[in-house]
C-alpha positions in Angstrom: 148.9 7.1 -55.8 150.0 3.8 -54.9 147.4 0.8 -55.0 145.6 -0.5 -52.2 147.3 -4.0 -53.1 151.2 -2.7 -53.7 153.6 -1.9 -51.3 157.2 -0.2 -51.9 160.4 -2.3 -50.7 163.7 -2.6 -51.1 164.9 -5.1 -53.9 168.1 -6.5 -52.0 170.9 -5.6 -49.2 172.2 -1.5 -49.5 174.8 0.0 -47.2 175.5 3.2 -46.3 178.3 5.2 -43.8 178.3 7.9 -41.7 181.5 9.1 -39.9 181.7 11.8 -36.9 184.7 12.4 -34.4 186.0 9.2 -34.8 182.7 7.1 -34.3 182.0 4.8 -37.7 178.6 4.5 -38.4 177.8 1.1 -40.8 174.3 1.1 -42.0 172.9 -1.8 -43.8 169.2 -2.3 -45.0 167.6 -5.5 -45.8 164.3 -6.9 -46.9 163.0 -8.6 -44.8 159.3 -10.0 -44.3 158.8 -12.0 -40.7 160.5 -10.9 -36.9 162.0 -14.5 -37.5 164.1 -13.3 -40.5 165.0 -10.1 -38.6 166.3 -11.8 -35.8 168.2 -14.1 -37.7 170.0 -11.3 -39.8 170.1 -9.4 -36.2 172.1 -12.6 -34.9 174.4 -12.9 -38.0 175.5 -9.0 -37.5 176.2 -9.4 -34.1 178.9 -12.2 -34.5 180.2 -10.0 -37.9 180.2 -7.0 -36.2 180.9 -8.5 -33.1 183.3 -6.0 -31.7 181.1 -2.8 -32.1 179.6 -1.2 -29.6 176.1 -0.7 -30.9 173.7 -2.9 -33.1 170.6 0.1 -33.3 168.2 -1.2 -35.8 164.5 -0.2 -36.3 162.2 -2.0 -38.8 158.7 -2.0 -40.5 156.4 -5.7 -41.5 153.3 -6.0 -43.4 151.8 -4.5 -45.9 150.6 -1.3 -44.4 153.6 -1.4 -42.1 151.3 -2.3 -39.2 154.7 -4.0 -37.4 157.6 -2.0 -37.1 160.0 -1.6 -33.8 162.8 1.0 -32.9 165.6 -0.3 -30.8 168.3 1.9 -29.3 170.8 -1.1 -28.2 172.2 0.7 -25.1 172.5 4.1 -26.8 170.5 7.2 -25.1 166.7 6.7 -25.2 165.0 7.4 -28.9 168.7 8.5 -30.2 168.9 5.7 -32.4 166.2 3.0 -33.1 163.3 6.1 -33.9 165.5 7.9 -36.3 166.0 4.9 -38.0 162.5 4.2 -38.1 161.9 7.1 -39.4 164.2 7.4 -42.3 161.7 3.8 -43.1 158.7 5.8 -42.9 159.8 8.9 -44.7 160.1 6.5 -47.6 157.3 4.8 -47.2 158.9 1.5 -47.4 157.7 -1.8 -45.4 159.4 -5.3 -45.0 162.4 -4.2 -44.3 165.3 -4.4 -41.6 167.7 -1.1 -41.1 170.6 -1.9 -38.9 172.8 0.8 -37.7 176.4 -0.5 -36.1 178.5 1.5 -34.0 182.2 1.7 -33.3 182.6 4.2 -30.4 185.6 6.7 -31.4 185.8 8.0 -28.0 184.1 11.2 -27.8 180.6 11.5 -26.7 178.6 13.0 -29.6 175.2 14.6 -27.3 171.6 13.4 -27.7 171.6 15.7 -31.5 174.7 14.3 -32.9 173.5 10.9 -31.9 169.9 11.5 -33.6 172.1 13.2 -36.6 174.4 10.2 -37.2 171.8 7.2 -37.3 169.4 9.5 -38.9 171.9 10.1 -41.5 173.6 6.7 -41.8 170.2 5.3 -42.1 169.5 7.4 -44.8 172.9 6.3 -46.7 171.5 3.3 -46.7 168.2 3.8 -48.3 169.6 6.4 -50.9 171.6 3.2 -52.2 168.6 0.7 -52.3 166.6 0.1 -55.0 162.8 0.5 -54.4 160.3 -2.2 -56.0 156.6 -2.2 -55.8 155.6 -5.2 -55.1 151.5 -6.4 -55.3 150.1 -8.0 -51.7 148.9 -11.8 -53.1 146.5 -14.3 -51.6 147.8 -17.4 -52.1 144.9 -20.4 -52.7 145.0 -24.0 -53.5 143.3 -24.9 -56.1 142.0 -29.1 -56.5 140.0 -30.1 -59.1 139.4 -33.5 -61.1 141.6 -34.2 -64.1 139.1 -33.6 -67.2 139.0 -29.7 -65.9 142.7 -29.4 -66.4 142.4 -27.3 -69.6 139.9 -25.0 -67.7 141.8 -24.4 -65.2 145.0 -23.8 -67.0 143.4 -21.4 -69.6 142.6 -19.0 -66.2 145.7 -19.2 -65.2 147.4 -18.3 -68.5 144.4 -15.5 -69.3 144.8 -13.7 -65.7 148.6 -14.3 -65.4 148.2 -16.3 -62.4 151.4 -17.1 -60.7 152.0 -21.2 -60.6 153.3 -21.9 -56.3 153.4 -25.5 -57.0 151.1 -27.8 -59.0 150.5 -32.1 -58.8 148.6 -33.9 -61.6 146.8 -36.9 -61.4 143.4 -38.5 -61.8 143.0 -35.4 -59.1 144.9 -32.7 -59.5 145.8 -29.1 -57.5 147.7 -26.2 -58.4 149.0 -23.9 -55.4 148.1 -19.8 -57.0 149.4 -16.9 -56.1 146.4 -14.5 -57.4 146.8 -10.3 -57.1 144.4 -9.1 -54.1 142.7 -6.7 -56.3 141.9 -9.8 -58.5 141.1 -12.2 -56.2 137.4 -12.2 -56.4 137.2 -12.1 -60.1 139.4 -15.3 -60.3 137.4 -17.3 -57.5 134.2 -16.5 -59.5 135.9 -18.0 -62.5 136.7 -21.3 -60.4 134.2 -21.7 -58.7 132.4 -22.2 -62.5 135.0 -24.8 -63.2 133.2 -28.0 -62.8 135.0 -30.0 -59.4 137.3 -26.9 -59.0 137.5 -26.4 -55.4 139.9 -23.2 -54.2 140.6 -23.0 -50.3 142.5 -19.8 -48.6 146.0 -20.9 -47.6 147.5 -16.9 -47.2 148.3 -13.7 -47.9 151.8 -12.4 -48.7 
């Protein structure tokens, strides 16, 4: 049973390959956490791979995978992009970009040997990856007066807080990166820090 504040991903890049009358199927799965990073890698195939004949790709965001798309790139509708998809799903993996590139071999593979091929390739890929559980973490800033320094510190060393960024002067913050099932726990403790003053910045 997987926490309600962990998520599975993959660690880095995988590939995978699927061949079939002559068409080359080159799969290649990425973490990936925002639609602006998946474009960007999106763009960057499409100039590497820029003589293939499909870039099919499907891809799941967030941390109950609440954002995902399938995209057939000019291939027969749901051939492509959903089987993808749901080689993503199968796994139960989120923040992550499959791409699926195609170079045409000539003869026409029918609406089941299309679904067979990214299905599989996708699959190639994922087999290859290795899966990380990762914790969802709210990030907060943290500002507080100097004297509360030790305070504050001893927190972070007792819960393992992980340091974002941190400024010391006559007023100080530190920028935490606190585990969601935690997060009330630790605001309690601050919020007994004399001058500690934690504000919400995000959740990643």
């Amino acid at each position: 049973m997987i926490d309600s504040d962990t998520y599975n991903t993959i660690k880095s890049k995988s590939e995978g390959l699927y061949k079939e009358k002559g068409s080359k199927f080159i799969a290649l799965a990425f973490p990936a956490t925002a639609e602006e990073e998946v474009k960007d890698i999106l763009g960057n195939l499409r100039k590497e791979y820029h003589d293939a004949r499909h870039h099919c790709y499907g891809y799941v965001l967030g941390f109950n995978g609440e954002n995902w798309r399938a995209n057939d790139d000019g291939e027969p509708s749901s051939t492509a992009g959903k089987p993808i998809h749901g080689q993503i799903v199968s796994r139960n993996l989120t923040n992550i970009l499959v791409v699926v590139i195609r170079y045409f071999g000539g003869t026409k593979l029918g609406v089941s040997g299309l679904i067979n091929a990214y299905k599989t390739a996708a699959s190639e890929a994922l087999d290859s990856a290795e899966i990380i559980t990762k914790t969802v973490n709210d990030i907060y800033k943290v500002n507080f007066a100097y004297p509360a320094m030790n305070d504050v510190m001893k927190l972070v060393k007792d819960e393992d807080l992980g340091i974002v960024e941190q400024y010391f002067d006559t007023n100080c913050s530190i920028t935490l990166s606190v585990r969601q099932a935690k997060t009330e726990m630790v605001m309690d403790k601050i919020e007994k820090i004399d001058s500690a003053i934690a504000d919400f910045i995000r959740t990643e």
